[in-house]
C-alpha positions as a printed Julia matrix, in Angstrom:
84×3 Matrix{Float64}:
 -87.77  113.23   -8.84
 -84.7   111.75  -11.6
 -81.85  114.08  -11.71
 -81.84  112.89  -15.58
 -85.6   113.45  -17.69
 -86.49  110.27  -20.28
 -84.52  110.76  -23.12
 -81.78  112.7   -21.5
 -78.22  112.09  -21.51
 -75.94  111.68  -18.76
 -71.9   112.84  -19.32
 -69.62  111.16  -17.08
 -65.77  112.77  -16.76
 -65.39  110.12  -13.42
 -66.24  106.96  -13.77
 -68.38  105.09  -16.69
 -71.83  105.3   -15.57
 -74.75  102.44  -16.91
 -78.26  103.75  -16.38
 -80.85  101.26  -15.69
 -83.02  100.05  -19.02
 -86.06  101.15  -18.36
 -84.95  105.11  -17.32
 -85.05  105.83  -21.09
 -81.68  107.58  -20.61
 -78.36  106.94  -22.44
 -74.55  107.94  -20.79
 -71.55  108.65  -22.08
 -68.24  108.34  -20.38
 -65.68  111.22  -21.86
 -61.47  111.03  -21.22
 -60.24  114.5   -21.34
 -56.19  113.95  -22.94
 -53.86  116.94  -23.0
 -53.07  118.23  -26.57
 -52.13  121.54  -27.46
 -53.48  121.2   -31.0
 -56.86  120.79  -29.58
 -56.54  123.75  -27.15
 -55.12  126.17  -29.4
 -58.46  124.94  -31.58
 -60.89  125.58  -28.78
 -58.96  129.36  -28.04
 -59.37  129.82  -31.73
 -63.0   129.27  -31.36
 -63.29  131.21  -28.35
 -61.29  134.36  -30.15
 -63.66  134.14  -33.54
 -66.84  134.55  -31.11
 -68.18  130.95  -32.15
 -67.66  129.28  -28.92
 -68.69  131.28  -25.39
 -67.55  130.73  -21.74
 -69.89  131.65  -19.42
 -67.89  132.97  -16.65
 -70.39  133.31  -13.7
 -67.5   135.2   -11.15
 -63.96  135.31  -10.42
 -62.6   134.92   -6.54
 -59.35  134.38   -5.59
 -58.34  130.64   -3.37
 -58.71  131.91   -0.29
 -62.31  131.84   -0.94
 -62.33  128.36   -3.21
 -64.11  126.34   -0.2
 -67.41  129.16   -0.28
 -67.27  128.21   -4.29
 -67.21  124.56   -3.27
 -70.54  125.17   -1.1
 -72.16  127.58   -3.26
 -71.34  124.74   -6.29
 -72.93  121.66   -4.17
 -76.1   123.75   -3.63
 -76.63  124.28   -6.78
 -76.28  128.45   -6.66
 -73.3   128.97   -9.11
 -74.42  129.82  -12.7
 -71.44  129.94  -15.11
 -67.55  129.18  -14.28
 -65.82  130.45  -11.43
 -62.49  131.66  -12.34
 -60.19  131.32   -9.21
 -57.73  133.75   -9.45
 -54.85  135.07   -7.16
């Protein structure tokens, strides 16, 4: 079974990624730069109720390798805030 359906889209944060031509697929490779203009633009949007974090739980680091397993099994909906 393809982790990505035809005409999906794959979003890389790694490494650039070049699916082959005939999975009817296209990727995109994103750079993440620090700039507090954009942050303080994304808060804004969080505070006026147009943009939504799904925060799935909150556990503090002693428990951050059960959120690693739980994450590469596929059973964590939402962020995980790690907290102390």
């Amino acid at each position: 079974m393809p982790l990505v359906r035809r005409g999906g889209r794959i979003v890389s944060i790694a490494t650039p990624i070049v699916p082959p031509l005939d999975a009817g697929v296209s990727a995109t490779h994103m750079v993440a730069r620090n700039d507090g203009a954009d942050l303080r633009a994304l808060v804004d949007l969080v505070d006026a109720g147009v943009l939504r974090v799904d925060i799935g739980a909150s556990r503090p680091p002693a428990e951050l390798a059960d959120v690693h397993r739980l994450s590469q099994a596929g059973r964590i909906r939402g962020k995980v805030l790690i907290v102390p």
